[in-house]
C-alpha positions as CSV (number, residue, x, y, z in Angstrom):
1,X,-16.9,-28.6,20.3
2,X,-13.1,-28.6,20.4
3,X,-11.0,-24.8,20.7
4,X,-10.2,-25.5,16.4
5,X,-13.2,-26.0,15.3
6,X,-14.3,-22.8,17.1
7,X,-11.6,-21.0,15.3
8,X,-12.8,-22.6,11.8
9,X,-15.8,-21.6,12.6
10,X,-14.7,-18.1,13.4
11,X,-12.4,-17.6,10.6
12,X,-15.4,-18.9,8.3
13,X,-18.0,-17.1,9.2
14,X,-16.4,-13.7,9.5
15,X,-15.7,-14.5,5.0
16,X,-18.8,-15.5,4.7
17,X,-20.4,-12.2,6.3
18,X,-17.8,-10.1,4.0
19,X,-18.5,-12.2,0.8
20,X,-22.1,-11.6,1.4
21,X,-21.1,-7.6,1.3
22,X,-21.5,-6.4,5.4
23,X,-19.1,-3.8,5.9
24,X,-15.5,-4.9,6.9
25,X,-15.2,-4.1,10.4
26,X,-18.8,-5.3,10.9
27,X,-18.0,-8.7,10.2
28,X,-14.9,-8.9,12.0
29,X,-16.1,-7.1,15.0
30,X,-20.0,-8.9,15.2
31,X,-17.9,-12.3,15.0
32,X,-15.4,-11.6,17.7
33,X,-17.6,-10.0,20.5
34,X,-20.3,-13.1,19.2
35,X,-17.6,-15.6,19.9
36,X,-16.2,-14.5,23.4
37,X,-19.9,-14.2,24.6
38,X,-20.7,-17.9,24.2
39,X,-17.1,-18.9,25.0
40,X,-16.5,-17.1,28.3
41,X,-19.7,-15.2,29.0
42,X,-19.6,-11.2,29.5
43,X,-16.3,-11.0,31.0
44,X,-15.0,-12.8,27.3
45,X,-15.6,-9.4,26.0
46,X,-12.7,-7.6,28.5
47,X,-10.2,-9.3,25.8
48,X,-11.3,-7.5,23.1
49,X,-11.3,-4.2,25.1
50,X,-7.4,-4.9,26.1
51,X,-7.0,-5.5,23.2
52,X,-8.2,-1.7,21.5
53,X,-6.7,-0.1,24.8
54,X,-3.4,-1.3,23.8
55,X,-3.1,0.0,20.3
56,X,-4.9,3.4,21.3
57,X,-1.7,4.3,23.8
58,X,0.6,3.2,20.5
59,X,1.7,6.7,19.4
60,X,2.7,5.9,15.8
61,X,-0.9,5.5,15.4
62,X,-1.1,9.4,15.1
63,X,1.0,9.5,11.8
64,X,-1.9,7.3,9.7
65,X,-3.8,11.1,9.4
66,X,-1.0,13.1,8.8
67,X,0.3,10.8,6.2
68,X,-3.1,10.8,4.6
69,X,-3.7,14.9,5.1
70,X,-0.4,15.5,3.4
71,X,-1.4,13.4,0.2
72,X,-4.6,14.7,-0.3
73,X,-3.2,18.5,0.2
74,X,-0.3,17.1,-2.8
75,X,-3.4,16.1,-5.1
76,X,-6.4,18.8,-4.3
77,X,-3.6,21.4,-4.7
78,X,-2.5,20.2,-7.6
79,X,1.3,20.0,-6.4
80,X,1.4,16.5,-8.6
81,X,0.2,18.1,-11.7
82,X,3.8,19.7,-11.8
83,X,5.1,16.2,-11.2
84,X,3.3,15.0,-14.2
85,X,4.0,17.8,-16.4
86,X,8.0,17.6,-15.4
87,X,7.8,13.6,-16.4
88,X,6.1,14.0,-19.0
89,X,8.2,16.5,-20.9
90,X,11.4,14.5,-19.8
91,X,10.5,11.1,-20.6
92,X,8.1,11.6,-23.3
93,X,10.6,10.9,-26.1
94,X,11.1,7.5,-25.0
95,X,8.6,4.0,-26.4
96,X,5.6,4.5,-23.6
97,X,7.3,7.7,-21.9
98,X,4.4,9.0,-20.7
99,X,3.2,5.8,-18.3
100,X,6.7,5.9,-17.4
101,X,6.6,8.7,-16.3
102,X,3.6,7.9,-14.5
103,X,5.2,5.0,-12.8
104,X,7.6,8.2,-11.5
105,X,4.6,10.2,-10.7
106,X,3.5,6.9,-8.6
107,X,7.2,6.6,-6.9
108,X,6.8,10.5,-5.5
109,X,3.5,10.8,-4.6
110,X,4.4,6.8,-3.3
111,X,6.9,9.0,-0.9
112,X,4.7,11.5,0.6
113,X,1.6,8.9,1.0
114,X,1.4,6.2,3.2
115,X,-1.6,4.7,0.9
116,X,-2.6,4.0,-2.4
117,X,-5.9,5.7,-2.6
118,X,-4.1,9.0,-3.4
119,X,-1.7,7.3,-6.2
120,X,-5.1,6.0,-7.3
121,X,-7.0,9.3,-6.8
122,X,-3.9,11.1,-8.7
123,X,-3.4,8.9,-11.3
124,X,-7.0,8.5,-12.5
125,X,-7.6,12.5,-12.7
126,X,-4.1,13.9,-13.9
127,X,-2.5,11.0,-15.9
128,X,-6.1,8.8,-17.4
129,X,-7.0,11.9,-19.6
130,X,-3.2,12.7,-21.0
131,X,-2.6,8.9,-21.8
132,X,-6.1,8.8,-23.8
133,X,-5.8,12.3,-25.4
134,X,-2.3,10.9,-26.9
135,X,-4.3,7.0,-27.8
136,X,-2.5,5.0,-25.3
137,X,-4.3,2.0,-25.2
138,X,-6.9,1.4,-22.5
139,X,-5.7,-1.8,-21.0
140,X,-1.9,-0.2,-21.1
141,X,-3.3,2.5,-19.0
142,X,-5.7,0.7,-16.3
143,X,-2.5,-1.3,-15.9
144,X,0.2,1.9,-15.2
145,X,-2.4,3.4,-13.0
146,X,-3.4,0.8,-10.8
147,X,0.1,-0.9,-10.6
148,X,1.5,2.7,-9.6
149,X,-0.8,3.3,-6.9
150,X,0.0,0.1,-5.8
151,X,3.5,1.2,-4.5
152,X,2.2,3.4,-2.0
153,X,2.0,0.7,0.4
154,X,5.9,-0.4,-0.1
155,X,7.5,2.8,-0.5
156,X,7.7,4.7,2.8
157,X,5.4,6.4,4.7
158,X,4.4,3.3,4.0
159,X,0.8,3.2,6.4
160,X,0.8,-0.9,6.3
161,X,4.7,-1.2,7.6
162,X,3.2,1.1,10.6
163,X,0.8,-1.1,11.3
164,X,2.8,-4.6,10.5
165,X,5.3,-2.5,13.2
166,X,2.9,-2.7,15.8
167,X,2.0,-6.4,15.1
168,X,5.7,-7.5,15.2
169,X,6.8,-5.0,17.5
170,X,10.0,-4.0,15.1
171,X,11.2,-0.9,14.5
172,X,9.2,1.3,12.1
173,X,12.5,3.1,10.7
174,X,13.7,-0.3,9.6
175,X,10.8,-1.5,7.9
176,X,10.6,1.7,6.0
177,X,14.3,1.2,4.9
178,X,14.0,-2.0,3.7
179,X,10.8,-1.5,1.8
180,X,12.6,1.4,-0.7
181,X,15.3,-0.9,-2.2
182,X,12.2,-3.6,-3.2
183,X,10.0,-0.8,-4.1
184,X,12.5,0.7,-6.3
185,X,13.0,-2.4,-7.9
186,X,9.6,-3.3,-8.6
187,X,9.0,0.5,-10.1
188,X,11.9,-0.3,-12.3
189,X,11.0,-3.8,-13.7
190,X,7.4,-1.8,-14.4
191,X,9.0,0.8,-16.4
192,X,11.3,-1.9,-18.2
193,X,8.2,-3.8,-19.1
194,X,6.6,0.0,-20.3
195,X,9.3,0.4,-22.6
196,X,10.2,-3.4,-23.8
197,X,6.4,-3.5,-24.9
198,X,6.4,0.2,-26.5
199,X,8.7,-0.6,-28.4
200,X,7.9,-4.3,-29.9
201,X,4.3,-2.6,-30.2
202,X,4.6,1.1,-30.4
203,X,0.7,1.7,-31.1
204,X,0.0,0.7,-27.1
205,X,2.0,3.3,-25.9
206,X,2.9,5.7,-28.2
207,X,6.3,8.2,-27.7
208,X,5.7,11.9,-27.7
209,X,6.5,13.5,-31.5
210,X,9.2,14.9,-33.0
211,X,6.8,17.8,-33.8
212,X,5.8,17.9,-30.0
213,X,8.9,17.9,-28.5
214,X,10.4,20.7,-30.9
215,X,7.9,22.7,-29.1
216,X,9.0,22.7,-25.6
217,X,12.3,24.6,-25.2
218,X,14.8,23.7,-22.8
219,X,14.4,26.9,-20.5
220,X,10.8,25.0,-20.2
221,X,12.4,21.7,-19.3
222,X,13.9,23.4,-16.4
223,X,11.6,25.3,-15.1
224,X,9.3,22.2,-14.9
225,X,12.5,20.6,-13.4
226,X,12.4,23.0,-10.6
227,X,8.5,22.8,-10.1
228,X,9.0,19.3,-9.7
229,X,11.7,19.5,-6.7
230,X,9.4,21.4,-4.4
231,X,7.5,17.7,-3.5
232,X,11.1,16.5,-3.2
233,X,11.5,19.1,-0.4
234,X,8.1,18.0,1.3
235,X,10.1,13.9,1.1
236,X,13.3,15.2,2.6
237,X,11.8,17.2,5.2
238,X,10.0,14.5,6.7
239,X,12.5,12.2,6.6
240,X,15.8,13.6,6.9
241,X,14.8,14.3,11.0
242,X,13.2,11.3,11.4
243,X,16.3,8.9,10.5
244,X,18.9,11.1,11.7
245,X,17.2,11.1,15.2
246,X,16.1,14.7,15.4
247,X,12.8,13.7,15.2
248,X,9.9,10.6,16.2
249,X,8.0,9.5,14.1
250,X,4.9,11.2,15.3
251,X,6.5,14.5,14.8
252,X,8.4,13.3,11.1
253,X,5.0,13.0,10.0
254,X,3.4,16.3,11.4
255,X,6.8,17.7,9.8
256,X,5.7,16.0,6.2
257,X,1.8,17.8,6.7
258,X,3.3,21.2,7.6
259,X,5.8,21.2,4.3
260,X,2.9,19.6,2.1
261,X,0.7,22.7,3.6
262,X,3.8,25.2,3.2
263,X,4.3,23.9,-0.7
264,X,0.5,24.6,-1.8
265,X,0.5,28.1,0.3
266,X,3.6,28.8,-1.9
267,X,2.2,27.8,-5.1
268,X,-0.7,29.9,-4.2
269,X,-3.1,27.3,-4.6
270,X,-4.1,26.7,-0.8
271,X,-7.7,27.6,-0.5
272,X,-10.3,26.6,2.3
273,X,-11.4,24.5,-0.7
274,X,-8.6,22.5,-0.4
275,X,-8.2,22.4,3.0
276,X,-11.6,21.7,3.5
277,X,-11.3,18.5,0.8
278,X,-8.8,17.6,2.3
279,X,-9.6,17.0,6.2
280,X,-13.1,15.6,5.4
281,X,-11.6,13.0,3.4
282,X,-8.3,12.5,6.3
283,X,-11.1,12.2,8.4
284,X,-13.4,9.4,6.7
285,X,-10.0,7.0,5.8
286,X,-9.1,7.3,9.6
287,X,-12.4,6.7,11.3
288,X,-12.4,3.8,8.2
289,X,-8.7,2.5,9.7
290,X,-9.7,2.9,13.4
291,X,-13.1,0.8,12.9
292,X,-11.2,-1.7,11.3
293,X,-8.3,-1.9,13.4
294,X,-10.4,-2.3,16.7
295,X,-12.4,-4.9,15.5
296,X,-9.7,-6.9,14.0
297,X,-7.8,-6.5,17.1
298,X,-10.1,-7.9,18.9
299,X,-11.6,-10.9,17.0
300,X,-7.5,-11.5,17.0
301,X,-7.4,-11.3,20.8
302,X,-10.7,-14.2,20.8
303,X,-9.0,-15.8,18.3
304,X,-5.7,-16.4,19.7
305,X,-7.5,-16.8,23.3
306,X,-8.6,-20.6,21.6
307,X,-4.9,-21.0,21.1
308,X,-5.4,-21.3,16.9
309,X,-1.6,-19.6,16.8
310,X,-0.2,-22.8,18.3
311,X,-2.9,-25.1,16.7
312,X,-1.2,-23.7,13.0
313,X,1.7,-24.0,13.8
314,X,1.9,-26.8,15.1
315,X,-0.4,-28.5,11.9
316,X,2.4,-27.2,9.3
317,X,5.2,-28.2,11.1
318,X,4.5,-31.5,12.9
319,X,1.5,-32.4,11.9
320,X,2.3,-32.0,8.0
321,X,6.2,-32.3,8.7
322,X,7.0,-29.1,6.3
323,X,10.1,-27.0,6.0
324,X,10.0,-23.7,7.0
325,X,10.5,-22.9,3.1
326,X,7.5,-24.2,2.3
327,X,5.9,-23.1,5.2
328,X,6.5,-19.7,4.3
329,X,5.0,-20.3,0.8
330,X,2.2,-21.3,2.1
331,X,1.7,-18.2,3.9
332,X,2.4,-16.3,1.3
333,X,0.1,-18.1,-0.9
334,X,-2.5,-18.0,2.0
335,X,-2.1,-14.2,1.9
336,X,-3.0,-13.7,-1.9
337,X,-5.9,-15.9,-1.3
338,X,-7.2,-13.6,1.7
339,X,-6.4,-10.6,-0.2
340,X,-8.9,-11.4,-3.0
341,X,-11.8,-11.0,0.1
342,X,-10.0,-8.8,2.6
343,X,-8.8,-5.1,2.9
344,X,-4.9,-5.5,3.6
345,X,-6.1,-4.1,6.9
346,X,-8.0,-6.5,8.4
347,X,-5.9,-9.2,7.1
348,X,-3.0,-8.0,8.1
349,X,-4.4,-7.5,12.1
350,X,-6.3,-11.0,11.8
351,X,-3.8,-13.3,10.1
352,X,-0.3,-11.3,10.7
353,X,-0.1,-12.1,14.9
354,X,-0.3,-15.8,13.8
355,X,2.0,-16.0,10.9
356,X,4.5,-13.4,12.4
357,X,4.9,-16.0,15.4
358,X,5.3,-18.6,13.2
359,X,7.7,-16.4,11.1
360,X,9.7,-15.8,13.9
361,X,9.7,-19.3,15.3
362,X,10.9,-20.4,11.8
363,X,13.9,-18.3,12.3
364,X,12.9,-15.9,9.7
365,X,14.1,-12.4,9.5
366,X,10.1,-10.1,10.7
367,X,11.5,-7.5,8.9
368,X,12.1,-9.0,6.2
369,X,9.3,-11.2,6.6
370,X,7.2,-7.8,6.3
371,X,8.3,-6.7,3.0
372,X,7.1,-10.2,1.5
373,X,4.0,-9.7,3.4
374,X,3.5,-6.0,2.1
375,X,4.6,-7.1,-1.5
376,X,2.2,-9.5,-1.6
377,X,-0.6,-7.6,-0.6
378,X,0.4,-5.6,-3.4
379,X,-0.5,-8.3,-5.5
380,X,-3.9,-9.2,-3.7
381,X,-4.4,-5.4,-4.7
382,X,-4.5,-6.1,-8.0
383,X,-6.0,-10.1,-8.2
384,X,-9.7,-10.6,-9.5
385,X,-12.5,-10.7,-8.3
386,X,-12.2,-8.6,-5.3
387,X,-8.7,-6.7,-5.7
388,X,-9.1,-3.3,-3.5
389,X,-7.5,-1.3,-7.0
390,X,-9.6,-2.9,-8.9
391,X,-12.9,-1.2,-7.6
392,X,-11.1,1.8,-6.9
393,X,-10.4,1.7,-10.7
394,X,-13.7,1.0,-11.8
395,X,-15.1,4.0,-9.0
396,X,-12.6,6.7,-10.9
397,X,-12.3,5.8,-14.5
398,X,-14.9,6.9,-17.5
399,X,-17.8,4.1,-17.6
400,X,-16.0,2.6,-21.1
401,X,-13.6,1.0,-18.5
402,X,-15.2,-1.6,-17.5
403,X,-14.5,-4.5,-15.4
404,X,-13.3,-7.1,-18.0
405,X,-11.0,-4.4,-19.3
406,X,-9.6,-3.2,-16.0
407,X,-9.3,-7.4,-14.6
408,X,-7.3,-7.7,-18.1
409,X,-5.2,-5.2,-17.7
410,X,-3.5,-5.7,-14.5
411,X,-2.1,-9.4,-15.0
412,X,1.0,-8.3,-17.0
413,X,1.6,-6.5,-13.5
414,X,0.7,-8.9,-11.0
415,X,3.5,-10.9,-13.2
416,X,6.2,-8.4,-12.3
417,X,5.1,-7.9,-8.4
418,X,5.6,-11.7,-8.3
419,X,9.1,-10.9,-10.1
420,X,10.2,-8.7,-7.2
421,X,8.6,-10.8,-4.2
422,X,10.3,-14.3,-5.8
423,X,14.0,-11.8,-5.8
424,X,13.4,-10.5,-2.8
425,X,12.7,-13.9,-1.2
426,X,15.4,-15.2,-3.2
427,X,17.9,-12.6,-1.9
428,X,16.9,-11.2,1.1
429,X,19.5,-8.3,1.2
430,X,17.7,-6.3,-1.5
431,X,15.1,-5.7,1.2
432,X,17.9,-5.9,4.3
433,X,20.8,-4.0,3.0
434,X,19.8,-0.7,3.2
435,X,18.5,-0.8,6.9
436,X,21.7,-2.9,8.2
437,X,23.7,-0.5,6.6
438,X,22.2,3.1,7.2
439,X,20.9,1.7,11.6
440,X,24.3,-0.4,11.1
């Protein structure tokens, strides 16, 4: 049997095993120490072992749980429920104001969590029950929530440009640049879309009332306005160091958990309780990461062992004769295909060492590159049947939000992140300009 029909094989059974429900990094990791036993015998499974050694001495590896402690401390200390109420009261008067100002919500929480399990967490217990109480409609609101949450792996701390950083082996500071301008972008085409369809159908999203808003005085506007800065504080903290050199990125991020800690001890609302919440869950989404990490890393180190990264490349470009244009579609297309089945994890530490080479033997920008990649797994969040923020939806929502409505509701969405990935595609400087000029 020939080294490509191993790695069909390989690739093949390791969906098959995931389709058929077995855990992630079960799959991955039974299929790779499988396959370099009958390949090259016990020593096969030293490659594998390199392979995890290699990533464990990567440093930046610390900031996934400090990045994940400091957004559960933001939710279970109900630091965002300012947020909400401060974007609420602002941009209530507008068609849809309130999922607007979710979408805001979305951006800052987006900017003090690397993921979007606390976007989803947030939205679904602060914003779901305010958008019902005031009869926003149910597929209007699965759509804002999961499409917000969504951001949290564009927007740095982005957790996935740390991780495409280590595949790529660029610079985490510039990935993170160039991920705000496209993030920023998409939040904004969201909330155009918000208020275009508030307004042609104002009974989807309806705007705060006159009534209501006599209600709230302006010394209250500004008080919320204030309440809302301290998260601001926890953002600029973190990141202020960390580009101007002060600090690495290791210590950026323990700088981000300390303010996060330092904001709910101010608020008062700091309790073992929280702290408590908080570390048990840091702890299960790390172990979750590190499991999947390892075994991805090593079914990649089998898998580009059979020399499947040349095989590829060489079948799109001279076996299939394609341009690197449509190459790159391809990939991208490949991506939202694999994102239906796979955590953005996994395929980003199975797939991404192949495509990144071929990427980079295209002569395509990786940093750059890694924005379309993150954008699109963005969208693979959000694409039936097996979108990760789909289920996460259907885990935190009330039981009359079912699956049909929460698979409807997203595809107006999905239509805008495809927007923003064909523009930033399109023109690349959205997503370079702000790193060439700032590292400049």
């Amino acid at each position: 049997m020939d080294h490509n029909t191993i790695a069909i094989l390989m690739f093949s059974t390791m969906l098959l095993m995931m389709i058929t429900g077995q855990r992630v990094f079960g799959a991955i990791g039974v299929v790779a120490v499988a396959a370099a036993l009958m390949l090259w015998g016990p020593g096969g499974t030293d490659m594998g072992i390199t392979a995890v050694f290699k990533v464990m001495k990567w440093t930046p590896l610390l900031t996934l749980p400090m990045f994940v402690f400091m957004g559960y401390v933001m939710s279970e200390s109900r630091l965002a429920d300012d947020l909400y109420k401060m974007f609420h009261v602002w941009f209530g008067p507008l068609p849809g104001g309130l999922a607007v100002g979710t979408i805001m919500l979305m951006v800052m929480i987006s900017c003090m969590n690397g993921l979007s399990v606390a976007g989803m967490a947030i939205g679904a217990t602060i914003a779901l029950p305010e958008l019902a109480r005031r009869n926003y409609d149910k597929l209007m609101i699965s759509g804002v929530i999961q499409a917000g949450s969504s951001l949290g792996i564009l927007i740095p701390p982005s957790v996935v440009l740390v991780l495409f950083s280590l595949i790529a082996k660029v610079p985490v500071s510039d990935l993170w640049l160039a991920g705000v301008m496209p993030g920023l972008l998409m939040a904004t085409l969201f909330v155009a879309y918000i208020v275009i369809r508030a307004t042609l159908n104002p009974s989807l999203a309806p705007a705060m009332s006159a009534e209501e808003r006599a209600e709230i005085t302006w010394a209250e506007r500004f008080r919320l306005l204030r309440a809302g800065l301290l998260p601001l504080f926890i953002f600029v903290s973190m990141m202020v160091p960390f580009l101007k050199g002060w600090a690495s990125l290791t210590e950026a991020s323990v700088i981000g958990a300390l303010a996060a800690v330092l904001a709910a001890v101010l608020k008062r609302r700091f309790t073992w309780n929280v702290f408590e919440t908080a570390t048990r869950n840091t702890l299960a989404i790390t172990v979750m990461f590190m499991l999947i990490i390892t075994a991805a890393l090593s079914f990649g180190a089998v898998f580009d062992g059979l020399g499947a990264g040349r095989a590829i490349e060489n079948f799109f470009l001279a076996d299939l004769g394609l341009g690197p244009w449509q190459v790159l579609i391809l990939m991208q297309l490949s991506f939202l295909v694999m994102g239906m089945f796979l955590d953005d994890t996994a395929m980003l530490v199975i797939v991404a060492p192949v495509y990144v080479g071929l990427a980079k033997a295209l002569g395509f920008d990786l940093v750059w590159y890694g924005i379309l990649y993150t954008i699109t797994c963005q969208i693979a969040y959000l694409t039936p049947p097996f979108g990760y923020n789909l289920f996460l939806m259907k885990a935190m929502a009330p039981k009359d939000y079912t699956l049909p409505i929460i698979y409807r509701s997203v595809f107006p969405f999905v239509l805008v992140m495809t927007l923003t990935l064909v523009l930033v595609m399109v023109f690349p400087q959205v997503a370079l300009w702000l790193p060439e000029t700032v590292l400049r």
